[in-house]
C-alpha positions as CSV (number, residue, x, y, z in Angstrom):
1,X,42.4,73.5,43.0
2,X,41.1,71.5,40.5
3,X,37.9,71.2,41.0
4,X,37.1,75.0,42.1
5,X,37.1,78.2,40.9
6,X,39.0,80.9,42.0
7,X,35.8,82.8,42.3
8,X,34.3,79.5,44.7
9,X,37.2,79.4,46.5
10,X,37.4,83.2,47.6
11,X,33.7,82.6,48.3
12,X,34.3,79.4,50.7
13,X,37.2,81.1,52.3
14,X,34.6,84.3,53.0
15,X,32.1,81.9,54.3
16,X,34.2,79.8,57.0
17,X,35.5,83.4,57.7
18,X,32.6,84.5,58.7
19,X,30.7,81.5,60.1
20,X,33.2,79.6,62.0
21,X,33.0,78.9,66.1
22,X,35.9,77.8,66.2
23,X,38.1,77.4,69.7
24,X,40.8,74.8,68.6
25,X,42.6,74.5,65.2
26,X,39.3,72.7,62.5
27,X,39.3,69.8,60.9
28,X,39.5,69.8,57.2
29,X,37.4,66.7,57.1
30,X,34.8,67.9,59.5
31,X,34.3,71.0,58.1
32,X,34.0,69.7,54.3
33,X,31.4,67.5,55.8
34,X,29.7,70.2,57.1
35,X,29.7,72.6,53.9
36,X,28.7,69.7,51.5
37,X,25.7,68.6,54.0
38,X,24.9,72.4,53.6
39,X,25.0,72.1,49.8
40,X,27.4,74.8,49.8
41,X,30.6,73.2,48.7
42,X,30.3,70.3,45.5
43,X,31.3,66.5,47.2
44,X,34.5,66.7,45.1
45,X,36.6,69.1,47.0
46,X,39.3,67.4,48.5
47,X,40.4,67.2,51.9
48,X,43.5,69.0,50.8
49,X,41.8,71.5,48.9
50,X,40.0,71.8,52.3
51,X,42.9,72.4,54.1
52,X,44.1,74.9,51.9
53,X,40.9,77.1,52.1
54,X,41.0,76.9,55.7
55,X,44.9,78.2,55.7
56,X,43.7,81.2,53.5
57,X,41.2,81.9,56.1
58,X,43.4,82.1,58.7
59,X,42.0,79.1,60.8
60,X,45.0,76.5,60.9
């Protein structure tokens, strides 16, 4: 991950953890929308890098 840190990506993968409603497998897109409209994830995190956050968490 290029643009994150270890220590940013343990914390986004805590956070969807813990904050996701999720029914059906997420969107990588939607859900980067959603943190960076937060301010809690910078605007240059990747889809990709996305996905792979979301695979850690257990949500794809």
């Amino acid at each position: 991950m290029s643009c994150l840190t270890r220590q940013l990506q343990k914390q986004l993968v805590r956070y969807v953890q813990r904050n996701a409603k999720i029914d059906a497998p997420c969107d990588p897109a939607i859900v980067r929308s959603d943190l960076i409209s937060r301010g809690l994830c910078p605007s240059t995190v990747t889809e990709g890098q996305m996905r792979q956050i979301l695979e850690v968490a257990g949500l794809i």
